[in-house]
C-alpha positions in Angstrom: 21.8 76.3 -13.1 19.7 74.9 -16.2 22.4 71.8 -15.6 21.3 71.4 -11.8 17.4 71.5 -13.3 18.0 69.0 -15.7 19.6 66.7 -13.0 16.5 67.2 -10.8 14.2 66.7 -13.6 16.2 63.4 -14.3 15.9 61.8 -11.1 12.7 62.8 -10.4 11.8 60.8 -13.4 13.9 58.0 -12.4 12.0 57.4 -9.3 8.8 57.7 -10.6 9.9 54.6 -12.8 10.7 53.0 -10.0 7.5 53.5 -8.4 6.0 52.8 -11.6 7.7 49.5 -11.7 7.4 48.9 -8.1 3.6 49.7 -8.0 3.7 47.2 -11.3 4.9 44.4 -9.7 3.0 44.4 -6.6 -0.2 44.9 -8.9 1.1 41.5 -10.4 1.6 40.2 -7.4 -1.8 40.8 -6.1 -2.7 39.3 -9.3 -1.2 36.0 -8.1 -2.3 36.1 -5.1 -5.8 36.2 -6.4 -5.6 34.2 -8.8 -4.1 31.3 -6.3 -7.7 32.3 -3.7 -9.8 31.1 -7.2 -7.9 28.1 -8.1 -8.0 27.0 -3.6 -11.5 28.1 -4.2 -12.6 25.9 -7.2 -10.2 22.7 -5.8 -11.9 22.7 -2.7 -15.2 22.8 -5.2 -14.1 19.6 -6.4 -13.7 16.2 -4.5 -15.2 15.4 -1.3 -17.7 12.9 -0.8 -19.3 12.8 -3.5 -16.7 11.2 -5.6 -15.8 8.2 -3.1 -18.5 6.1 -4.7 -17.1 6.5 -8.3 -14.0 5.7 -7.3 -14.6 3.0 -4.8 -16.2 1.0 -7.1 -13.6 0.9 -9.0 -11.5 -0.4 -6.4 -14.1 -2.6 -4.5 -14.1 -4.8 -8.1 -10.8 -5.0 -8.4 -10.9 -6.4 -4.9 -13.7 -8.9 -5.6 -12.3 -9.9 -8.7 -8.9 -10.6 -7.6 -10.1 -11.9 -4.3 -11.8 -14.3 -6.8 -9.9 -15.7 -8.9 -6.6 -15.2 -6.4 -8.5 -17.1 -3.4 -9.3 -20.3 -5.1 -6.5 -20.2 -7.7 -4.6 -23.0 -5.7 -7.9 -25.2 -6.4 -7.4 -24.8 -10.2 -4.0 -24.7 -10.2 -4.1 -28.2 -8.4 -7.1 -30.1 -9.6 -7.4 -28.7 -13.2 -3.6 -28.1 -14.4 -2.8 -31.2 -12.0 0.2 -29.3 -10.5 2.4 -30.1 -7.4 1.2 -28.6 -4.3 4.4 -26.3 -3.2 4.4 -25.4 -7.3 1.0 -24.5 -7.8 1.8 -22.5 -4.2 5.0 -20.8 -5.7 3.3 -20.2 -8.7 0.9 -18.1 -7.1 3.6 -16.6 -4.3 5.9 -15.0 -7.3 2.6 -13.8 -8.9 2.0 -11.8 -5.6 5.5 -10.6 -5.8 4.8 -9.2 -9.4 1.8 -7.8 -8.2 4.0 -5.9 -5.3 6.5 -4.6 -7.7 4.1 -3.4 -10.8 2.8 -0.8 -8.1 6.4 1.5 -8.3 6.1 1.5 -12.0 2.3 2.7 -11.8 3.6 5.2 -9.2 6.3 6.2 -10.7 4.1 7.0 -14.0 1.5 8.7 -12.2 3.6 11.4 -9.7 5.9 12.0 -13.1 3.4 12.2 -16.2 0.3 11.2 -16.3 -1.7 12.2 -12.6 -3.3 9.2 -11.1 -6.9 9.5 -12.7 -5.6 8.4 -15.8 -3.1 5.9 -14.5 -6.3 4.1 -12.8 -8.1 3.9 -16.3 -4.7 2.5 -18.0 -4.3 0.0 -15.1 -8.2 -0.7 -14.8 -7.7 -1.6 -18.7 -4.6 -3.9 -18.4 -6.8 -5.9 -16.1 -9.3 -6.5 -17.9 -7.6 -7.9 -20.4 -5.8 -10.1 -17.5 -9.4 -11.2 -16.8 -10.3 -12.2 -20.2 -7.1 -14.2 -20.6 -7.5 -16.2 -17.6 -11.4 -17.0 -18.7 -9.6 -18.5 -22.0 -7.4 -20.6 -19.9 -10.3 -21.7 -18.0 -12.9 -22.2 -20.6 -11.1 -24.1 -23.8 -10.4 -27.7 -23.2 -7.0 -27.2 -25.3 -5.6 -25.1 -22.6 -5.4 -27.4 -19.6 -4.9 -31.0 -19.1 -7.3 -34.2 -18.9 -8.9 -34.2 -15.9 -8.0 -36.6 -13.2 -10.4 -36.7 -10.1 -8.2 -39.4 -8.2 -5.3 -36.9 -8.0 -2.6 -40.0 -8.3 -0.3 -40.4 -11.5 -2.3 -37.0 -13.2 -0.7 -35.6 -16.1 0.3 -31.7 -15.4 -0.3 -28.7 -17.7 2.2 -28.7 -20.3 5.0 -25.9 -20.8 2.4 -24.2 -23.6 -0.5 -24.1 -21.2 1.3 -22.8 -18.1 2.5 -19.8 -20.5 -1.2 -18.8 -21.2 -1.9 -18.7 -17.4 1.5 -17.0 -16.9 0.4 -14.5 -19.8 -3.2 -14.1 -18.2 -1.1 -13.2 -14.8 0.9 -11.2 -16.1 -1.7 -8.9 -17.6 -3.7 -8.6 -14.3 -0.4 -7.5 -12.5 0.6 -5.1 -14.6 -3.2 -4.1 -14.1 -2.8 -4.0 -10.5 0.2 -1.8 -10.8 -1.5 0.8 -12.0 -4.7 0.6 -9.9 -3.4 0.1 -6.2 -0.7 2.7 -5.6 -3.3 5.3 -7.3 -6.2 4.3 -6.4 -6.5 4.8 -2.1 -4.0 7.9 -2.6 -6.8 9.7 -5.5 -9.3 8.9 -3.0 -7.9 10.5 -0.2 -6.9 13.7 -2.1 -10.8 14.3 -2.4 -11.6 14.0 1.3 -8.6 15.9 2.1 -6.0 14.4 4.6 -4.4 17.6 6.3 -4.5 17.9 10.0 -7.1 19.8 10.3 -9.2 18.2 7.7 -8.6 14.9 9.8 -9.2 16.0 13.2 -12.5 17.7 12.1 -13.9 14.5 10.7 -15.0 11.7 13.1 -14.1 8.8 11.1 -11.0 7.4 9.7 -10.9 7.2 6.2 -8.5 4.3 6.2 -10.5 2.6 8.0 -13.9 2.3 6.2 -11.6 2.0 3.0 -10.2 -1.1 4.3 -14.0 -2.0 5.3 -15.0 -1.4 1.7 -12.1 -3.8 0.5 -13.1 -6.4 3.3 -16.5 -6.8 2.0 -16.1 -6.9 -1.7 -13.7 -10.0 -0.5 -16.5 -11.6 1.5 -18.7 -11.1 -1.3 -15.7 -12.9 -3.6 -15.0 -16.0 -1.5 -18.8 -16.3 -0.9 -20.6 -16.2 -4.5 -17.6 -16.5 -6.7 -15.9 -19.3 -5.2 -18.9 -21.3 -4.8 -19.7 -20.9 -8.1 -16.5 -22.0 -9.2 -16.3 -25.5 -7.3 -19.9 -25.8 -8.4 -21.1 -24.4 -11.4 -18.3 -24.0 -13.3 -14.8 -21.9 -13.7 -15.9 -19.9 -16.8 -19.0 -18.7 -15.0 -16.6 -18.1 -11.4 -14.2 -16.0 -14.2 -16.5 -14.5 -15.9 -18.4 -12.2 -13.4 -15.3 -10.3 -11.8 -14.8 -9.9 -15.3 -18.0 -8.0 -16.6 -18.4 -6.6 -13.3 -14.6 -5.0 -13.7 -15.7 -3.2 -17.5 -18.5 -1.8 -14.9 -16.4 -0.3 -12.7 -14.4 1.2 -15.6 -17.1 2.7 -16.9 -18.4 4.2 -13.5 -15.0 5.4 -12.6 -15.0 7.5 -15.3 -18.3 8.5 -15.6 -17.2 10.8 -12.2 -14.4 12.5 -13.7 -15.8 15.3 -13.9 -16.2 15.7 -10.0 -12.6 14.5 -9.2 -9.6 16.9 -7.9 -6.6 15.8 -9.8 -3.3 16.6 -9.4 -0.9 17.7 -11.4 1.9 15.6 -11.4 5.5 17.7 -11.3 8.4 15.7 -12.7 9.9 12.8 -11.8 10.2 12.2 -7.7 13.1 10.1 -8.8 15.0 12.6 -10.2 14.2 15.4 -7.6 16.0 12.7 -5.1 18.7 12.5 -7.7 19.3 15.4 -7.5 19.6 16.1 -3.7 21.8 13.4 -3.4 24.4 14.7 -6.3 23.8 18.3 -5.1 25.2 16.5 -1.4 27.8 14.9 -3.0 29.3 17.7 -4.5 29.2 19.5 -1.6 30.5 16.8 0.8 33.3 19.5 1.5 31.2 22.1 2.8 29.7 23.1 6.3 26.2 22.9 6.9 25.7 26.4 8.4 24.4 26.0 12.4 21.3 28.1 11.8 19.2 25.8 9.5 17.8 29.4 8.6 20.8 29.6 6.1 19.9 26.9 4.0 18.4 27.3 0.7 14.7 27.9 0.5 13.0 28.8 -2.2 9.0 28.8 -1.7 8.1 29.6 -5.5 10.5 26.9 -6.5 8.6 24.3 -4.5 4.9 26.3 -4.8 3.6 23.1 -7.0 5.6 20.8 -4.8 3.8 21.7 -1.7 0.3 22.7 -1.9 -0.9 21.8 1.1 2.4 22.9 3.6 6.2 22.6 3.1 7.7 20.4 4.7 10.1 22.0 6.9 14.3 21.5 8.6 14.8 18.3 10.5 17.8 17.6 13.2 18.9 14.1 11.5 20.6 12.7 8.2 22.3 16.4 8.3 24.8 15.3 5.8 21.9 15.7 3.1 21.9 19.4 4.4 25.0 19.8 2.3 22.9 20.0 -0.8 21.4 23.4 0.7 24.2 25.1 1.3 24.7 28.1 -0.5 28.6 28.7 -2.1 29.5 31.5 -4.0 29.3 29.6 -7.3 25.4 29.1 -6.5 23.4 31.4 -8.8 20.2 32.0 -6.3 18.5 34.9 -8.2 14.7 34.9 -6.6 12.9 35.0 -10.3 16.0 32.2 -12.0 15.5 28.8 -10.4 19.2 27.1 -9.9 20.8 24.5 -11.0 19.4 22.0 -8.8 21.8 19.2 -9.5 24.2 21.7 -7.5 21.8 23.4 -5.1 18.7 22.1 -3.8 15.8 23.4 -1.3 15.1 22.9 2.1 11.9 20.7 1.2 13.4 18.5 -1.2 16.3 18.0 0.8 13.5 17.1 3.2 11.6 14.8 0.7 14.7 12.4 0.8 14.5 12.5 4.1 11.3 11.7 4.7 12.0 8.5 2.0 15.0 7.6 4.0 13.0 7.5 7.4 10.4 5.6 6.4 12.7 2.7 5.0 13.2 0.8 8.4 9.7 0.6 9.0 8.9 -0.3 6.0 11.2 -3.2 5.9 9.6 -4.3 9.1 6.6 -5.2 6.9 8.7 -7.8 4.4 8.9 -10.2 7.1 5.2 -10.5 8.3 4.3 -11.1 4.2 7.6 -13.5 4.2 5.7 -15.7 7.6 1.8 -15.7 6.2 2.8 -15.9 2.3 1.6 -19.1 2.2 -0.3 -19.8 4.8 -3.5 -19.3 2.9 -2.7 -22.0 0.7 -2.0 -23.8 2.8 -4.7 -23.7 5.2 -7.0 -24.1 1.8 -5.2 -27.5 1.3 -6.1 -28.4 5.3 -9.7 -28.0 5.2 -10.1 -29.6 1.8 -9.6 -32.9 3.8 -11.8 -32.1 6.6 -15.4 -32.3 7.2 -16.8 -29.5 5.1 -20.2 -30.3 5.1 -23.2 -28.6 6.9 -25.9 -30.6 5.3 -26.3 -34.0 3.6 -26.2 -32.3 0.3 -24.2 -29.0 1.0 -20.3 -28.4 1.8 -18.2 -25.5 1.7 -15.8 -25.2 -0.4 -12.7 -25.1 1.2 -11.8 -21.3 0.1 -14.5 -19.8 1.6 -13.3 -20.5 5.0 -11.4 -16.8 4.5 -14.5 -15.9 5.1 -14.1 -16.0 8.8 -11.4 -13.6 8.1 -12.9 -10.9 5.9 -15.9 -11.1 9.0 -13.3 -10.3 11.4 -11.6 -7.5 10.3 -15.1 -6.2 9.3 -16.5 -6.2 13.0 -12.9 -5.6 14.3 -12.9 -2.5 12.2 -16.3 -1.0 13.6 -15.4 -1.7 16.8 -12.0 -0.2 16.2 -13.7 3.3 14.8 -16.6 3.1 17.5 -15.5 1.3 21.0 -11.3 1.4 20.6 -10.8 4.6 19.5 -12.7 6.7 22.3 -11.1 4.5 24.7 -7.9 4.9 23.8 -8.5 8.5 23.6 -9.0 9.2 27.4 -5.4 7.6 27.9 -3.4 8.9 25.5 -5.7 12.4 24.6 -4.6 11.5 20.8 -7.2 12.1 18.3 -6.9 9.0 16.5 -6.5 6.9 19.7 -3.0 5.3 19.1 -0.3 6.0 16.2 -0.2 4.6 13.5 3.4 2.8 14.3 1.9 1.2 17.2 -1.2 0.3 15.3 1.1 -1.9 13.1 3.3 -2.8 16.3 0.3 -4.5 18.2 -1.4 -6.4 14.8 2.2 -7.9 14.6 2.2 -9.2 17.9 -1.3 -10.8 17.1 -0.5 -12.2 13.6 2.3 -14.4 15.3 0.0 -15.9 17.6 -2.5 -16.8 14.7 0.4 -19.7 13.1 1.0 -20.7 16.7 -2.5 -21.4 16.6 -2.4 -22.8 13.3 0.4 -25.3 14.4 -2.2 -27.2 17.0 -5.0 -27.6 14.7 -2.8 -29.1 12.2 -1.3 -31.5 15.2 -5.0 -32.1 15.7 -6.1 -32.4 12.4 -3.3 -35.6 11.4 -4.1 -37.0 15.1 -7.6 -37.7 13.9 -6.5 -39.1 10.5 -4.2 -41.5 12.5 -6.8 -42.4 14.9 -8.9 -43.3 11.7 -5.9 -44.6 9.6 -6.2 -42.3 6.7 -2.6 -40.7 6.7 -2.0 -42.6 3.6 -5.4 -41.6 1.8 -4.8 -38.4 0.4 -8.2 -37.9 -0.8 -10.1 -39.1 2.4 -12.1 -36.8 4.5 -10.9 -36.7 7.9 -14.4 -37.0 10.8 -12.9 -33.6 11.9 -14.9 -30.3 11.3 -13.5 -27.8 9.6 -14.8 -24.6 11.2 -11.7 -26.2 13.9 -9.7 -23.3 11.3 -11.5 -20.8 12.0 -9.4 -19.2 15.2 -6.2 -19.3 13.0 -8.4 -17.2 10.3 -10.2 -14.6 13.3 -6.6 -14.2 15.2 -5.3 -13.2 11.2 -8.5 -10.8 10.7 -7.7 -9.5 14.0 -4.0 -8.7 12.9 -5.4 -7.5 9.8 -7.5 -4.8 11.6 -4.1 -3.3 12.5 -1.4 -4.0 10.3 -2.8 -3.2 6.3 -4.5 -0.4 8.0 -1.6 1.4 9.7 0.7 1.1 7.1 -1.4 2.8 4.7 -1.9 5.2 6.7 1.4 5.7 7.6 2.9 5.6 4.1 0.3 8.1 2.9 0.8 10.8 6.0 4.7 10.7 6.2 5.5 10.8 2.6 6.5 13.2 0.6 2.8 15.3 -0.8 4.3 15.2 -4.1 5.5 11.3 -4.0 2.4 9.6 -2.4 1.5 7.4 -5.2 5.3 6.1 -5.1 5.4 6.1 -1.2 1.7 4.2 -1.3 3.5 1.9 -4.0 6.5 0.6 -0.9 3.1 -1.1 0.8 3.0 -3.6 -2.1 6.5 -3.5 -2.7 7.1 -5.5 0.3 4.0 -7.5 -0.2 6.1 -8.5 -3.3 9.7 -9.1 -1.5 8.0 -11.0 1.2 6.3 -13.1 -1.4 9.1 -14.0 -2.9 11.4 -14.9 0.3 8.3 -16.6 1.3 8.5 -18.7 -2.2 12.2 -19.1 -1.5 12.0 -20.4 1.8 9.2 -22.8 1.3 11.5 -24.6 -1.5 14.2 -24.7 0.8 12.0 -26.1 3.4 10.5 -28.1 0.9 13.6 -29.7 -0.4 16.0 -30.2 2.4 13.3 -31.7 5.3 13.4 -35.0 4.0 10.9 -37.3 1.5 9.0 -39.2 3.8 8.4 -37.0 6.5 8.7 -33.8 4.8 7.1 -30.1 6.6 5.4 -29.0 3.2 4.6 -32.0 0.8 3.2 -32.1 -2.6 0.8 -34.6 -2.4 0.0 -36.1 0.6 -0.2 -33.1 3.5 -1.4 -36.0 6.2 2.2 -37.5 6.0 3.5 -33.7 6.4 5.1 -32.0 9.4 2.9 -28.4 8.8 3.2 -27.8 11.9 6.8 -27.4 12.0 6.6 -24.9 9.1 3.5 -22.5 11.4 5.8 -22.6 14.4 8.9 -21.7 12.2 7.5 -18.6 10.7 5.8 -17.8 14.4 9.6 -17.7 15.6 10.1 -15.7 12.5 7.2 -12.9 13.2 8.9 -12.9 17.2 12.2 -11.7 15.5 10.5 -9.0 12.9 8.3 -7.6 15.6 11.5 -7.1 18.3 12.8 -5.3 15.0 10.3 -3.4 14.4 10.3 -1.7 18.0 13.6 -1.5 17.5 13.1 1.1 14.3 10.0 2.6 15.8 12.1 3.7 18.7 14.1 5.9 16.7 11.5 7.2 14.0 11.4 11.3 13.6 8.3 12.3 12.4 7.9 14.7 9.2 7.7 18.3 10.4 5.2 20.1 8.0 4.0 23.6 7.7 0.7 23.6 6.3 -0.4 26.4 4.1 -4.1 28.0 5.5 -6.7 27.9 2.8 -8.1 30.9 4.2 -5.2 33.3 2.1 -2.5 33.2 -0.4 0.0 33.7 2.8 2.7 31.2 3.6 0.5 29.1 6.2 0.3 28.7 9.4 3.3 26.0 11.0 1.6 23.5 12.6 4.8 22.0 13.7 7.5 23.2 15.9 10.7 23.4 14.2 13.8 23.6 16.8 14.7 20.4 18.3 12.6 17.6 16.6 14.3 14.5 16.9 13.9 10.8 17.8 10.3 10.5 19.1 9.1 7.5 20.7 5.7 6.2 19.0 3.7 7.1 22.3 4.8 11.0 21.7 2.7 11.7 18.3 -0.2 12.8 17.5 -2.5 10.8 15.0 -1.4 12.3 11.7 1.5 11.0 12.5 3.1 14.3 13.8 5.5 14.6 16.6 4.1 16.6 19.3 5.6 20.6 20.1 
C-alpha cells in the first residue's frame, strides 16, 4: 500500500517537471518571439529615405569622379604619354576588366565579414588614394613624357612612368571593388525591396538610382572634362578628388541612420557545402514529396530574414544534399553537419546562383561589342568640326553627353509614360520584367554601331572629298553633333539594359549573397572588357598595315566601319542567345516572412509545379506568377 503511494507520489512529481519544463520552454520561447517583434520593430526604425542622400552621395562622386578621369583618359593617355591609339585603348579596356573583377572580392568581404557599410568606407578609402596617385602622374613633369603637339615621331611614356599610372589604376580599382557591389545593394536594404514593399511604392528605385549615376556623369563630362582640355589636368584631377574625401565624410556622417546587416559566413562556403553534401549523396533518392527534404528554419533564421526561399522542380540532383540518411544527426536544438546535410534554402541558394548564370553570360557579349566604342568615337569627333563659336569648341569627350541626356529623359519617361502603358497590357506592376527589359535595350544597342558604321563612312567621305585622309591632325568641314544618334540610340539601350540587370541580380539572388550576386554585373563588365581588348588586337593585327579597321595613328586611312558592323553582327548573335536562356529561366520561389508577427510568413509564392516560365509570365519582382 505505502509502495503504491510512493509510486503515485513519484509520478505525480514527474509530470509536474514536465510541465514545469514544458511551461519553461514555451515561456522562452515567447521570449524569442518577442524579442524578434523589437529587433523587426527597431530595423524597420532604421533606413528608409532618409539615408539615400548619405549614401548616394557617396556613390554619385564616385560616379563623377570616375566618369572623369575614365571619359577623357584616352586624351591623356594619347596626347600627354604619346601612346598608340589601340594601346592607350587596351590600356584602359583591361583597367575596366580590373574594375569588373575587384567587385567579387569586395562582395565576397562584405556578405562574409565585414557588412557592406564598412566595406564602402574601406573601398571609398582605396580610391582616394587611386585619385591622389593619378594627380601625381598628371601634375610632375618627371612623370610623363615631352610634349609633342604634332602627334608624328612623339616619344611615349617610358616603362617607369606607365607603372605610376598603372599603380594610380590600380588603387582606384581596388577602390571600386569595394564601393560598387556594396553600395546600390546597402541602399536598397533601407528602402526595403520585398514584394510588398515594392508594389506599394510608385517609383522604381533602380531607376532614379541609375538617374542619380546619369547626372553626376553629365556633370563629369561637362565641367571636368572641359577643364581638363582647358585649364589644366591637375585642376580636371584634382576636384573628383576633394570632392571624393567629401563624400567619405558624409557617408559616414549617416551611420547612425543606416540598417546594416549582419553578414553570416562565407556564401562561398555555404555553396561548398551543398555541392559536397550532393556529392556524397549522389547514391541516394531524392524523396517524391519535396516535404521530406531537410528544413531547418532556425538553422537558416539569419539566412532569411525577409522569406525563405522555398523547393524548386529543376537542378533536382542538388536535392540529394537534403536528403535525410540514417547517419544524418537532425536533432532540432544541434545543427548538422552541413558538409553532409544541407537545408532546403541553401540547397536553394545554389540554385538560384546556377540560374542566373545564363543570363548573366548574355551580358559579356554586349560589354565585349561597345568596349571600345567610346574610344573610339572620342578619337572620331576629335577630327571633326567641334566648334560652336569662333573661340569655343567642345572637347571631344563631352559628346557622351548626348548619352547621359538620353538615358536621363528615357528614364522619366520610362517611370512616368512607359510604365502605365505597359501596365494596361500586361496588368504587371512594374510594366514589363526585368528579363525583357534587358532583351529589348539589346536589340537597341546593336542598332546604335550599325549607326555608327555610316557616320564613320560619312565622316572619311568628307575628308576624301577635301583630301585630308593623310592629315591626321586636320579637321574635317564635318560637324560633329553628326555623332550624336550613335550616342542617343546607346542612352536609349542604356535605359534598359544597366537597369534591368541590376534589378534582376538584386531580386533573384540569394538575400544573404546580394553583394556577391550585385558583384556578377561588373564581373562581366570585366570579361567583356577583356575579350573586347583581345579582339581589337586581333583585329588590329591581322587586317592589314595600310588599310587597317583600327589604326594607331591615322583613323582617316582606317576601315571603322568594318569593326561597328562586326560587333553589330556580334550583338545579333548575343541577343538570339539571350532569348534563348530567357526562355527557360525559373524564377526564385520565396516565402516572405510578415512583419506583422514572429510567425513563419505568409508564402507569397505557390510551390507545386514551378518550372520553366516564359519572361511574359512574371510579375515585376521578378516572381513567377501562381
Amino acid at each position: 500500500m505505502l509502495t503504491g503511494f510512493f509510486e503515485k507520489v513519484k509520478m505525480e512529481g514527474e509530470r509536474n517537471m514536465a510541465e514545469n519544463e514544458n511551461g519553461e520552454e514555451e515561456s522562452r520561447e515567447s521570449q524569442k518571439r518577442e524579442m524578434k517583434k523589437k529587433q523587426k520593430k527597431k530595423k524597420r526604425q532604421l533606413g528608409g529615405i532618409k539615408t539615400l542622400p548619405f549614401i548616394f552621395a557617396n556613390e554619385v562622386i564616385e560616379r563623377f569622379a570616375t566618369t572623369g578621369f575614365h571619359s577623357n583618359m584616352i586624351t591623356y593617355l594619347t596626347l600627354k604619354l604619346n601612346l598608340p591609339l589601340v594601346k592607350a585603348s587596351n590600356i584602359l579596356t583591361n583597367f575596366n576588366g580590373t574594375a569588373g573583377f575587384a567587385p567579387l572580392i569586395g562582395a565576397l568581404i562584405a556578405d562574409s565579414f565585414s557588412g557592406r557599410f564598412w566595406m564602402i568606407i574601406f573601398g571609398s578609402t582605396i580610391y582616394q588614394l587611386g585619385l591622389v596617385s593619378i594627380i601625381l602622374s598628371a601634375v610632375l613633369p618627371g612623370l610623363r613624357p615631352p610634349p609633342c603637339p604634332t602627334q608624328v615621331n612623339c616619344k611615349e611614356a617610358s616603362h617607369s612612368q606607365i607603372w605610376i599610372l598603372y599603380l594610380a589604376l590600380l588603387l582606384t580599382s581596388l577602390g571600386l571593388g569595394g564601393i560598387r557591389p556594396c553600395v546600390v545593394t546597402f541602399a536598397a536594404d533601407q528602402v526595403g525591396m520585398t514584394k510588398a514593399e515594392t508594389e506599394s511604392r510608385s517609383w522604381n528605385f533602380f531607376n532614379w538610382y541609375y538617374f542619380f549615376l546619369e547626372i553626376a556623369s553629365l556633370s563629369a563630362l561637362t565641367i571636368l572634362v572641359y577643364i581638363q582640355d582647358n585649364v589644366g589636368w591637375g585642376w580636371g584631377l584634382g576636384i573628383p578628388t576633394i570632392a571624393m574625401f567629401v563624400s567619405i565624410v558624409v557617408f559616414v556622417s549617416g551611420s547612425a541612420l543606416y540598417k546594416k546587416e549582419k553578414p553570416e559566413g562565407s556564401p562561398l562556403l555555404r555553396l561548398a557545402q551543398v555541392v559536397v553534401a550532393a556529392v556524397r549523396k549522389r547514391k541516394e533518392v531524392a524523396p517524391a514529396d519535396p516535404g521530406l527534404l531537410y528544413d531547418n528554419k532556425k538553422l537558416d533564421a539569419a539566412l532569411s530574414f525577409n522569406g525563405r526561399l522555398l523547393h524548386s522542380n529543376n537542378l533536382k540532383w542538388l536535392d540529394k544534399a537534403a536528403v535525410i540518411t540514417d547517419s544524418d544527426e537532425t536533432h532540432p536544438t544541434n545543427p548538422p553537419n552541413l558538409w553532409r546535410l544541407s537545408t532546403v534554402h541553401r540547397v536553394e541558394e545554389l540554385k538560384s546562383i546556377v540560374r542566373m548564370l545564363p543570363i548573366w553570360s548574355a551580358g559579356i557579349l554586349a560589354i565585349t561589342a561597345y568596349s571600345h566604342s567610346d574610344s573610339f568615337s572620342i578619337q572620331q569627333a576629335r577630327t571633326m568640326d567641334r566648334f560652336l563659336s569662333p573661340t569655343f569648341q567642345i572637347p571631344p569627350a563631352t559628346m557622351a553627353i548626348f548619352e547621359n541626356l538620353t538615358v536621363m529623359v528615357g528614364l522619366l519617361l520610362y517611370e512616368r509614360l512607359f510604365v502605365p502603358f505597359a501596365r494596361r497590357f500586361t496588368k504587371n506592376p512594374a510594366g514589363i520584367t526585368c528579363l525583357q527589359r534587358m532583351g529589348i535595350g539589346f536589340a537597341i544597342n546593336s542598332l546604335g554601331t550599325l549607326v555608327a558604321a555610316v557616320v564613320e563612312v560619312k565622316r572619311k567621305h568628307v575628308a576624301a572629298k577635301h583630301n585630308l585622309l593623310d592629315i591626321p591632325t586636320a579637321t574635317i568641314p564635318m560637324s560633329v553633333f553628326w555623332l550624336i544618334p550613335q550616342y542617343s540610340i546607346h542612352g536609349i539601350a542604356m535605359v534598359f539594359v544597366p537597369v534591368g540587370r541590376m534589378e534582376f541580380f538584386y531580386d533573384q539572388s540569394p538575400e544573404s549573397m546580394r553583394s556577391t550576386a550585385a558583384s556578377f554585373f561588373w564581373i562581366a563588365n570585366a570579361i567583356g572588357s577583356y575579350i573586347g581588348t583581345m579582339m581589337v588586337s586581333l583585329i588590329h593585327k591581322y587586317t592589314g598595315s595600310k588599310r587597317n579597321w583600327v589604326p594607331d595613328w591615322n583613323l582617316n586611312r582606317g576601315r571603322l566601319e568594318y569593326y561597328y558592323l562586326f560587333v553589330s553582327g556580334l550583338q545579333v548573335v548575343n541577343l538570339i542567345y539571350y532569348l534563348i536562356c530567357t526562355r527557360f529561366y525559373t524564377y526564385k520561389a520565396l516565402e516572405e516572412v510578415s512583419d506583422e508577427d514572429g510567425n513563419d510568413g505568409d508564402v507569397e509564392l505557390a510551390t507545386e509545379n514551378i518550372g520553366p516560365k516564359p519572361v511574359g509570365e512574371a510579375n515585376g519582382n521578378g516572381e513567377a506568377k501562381k
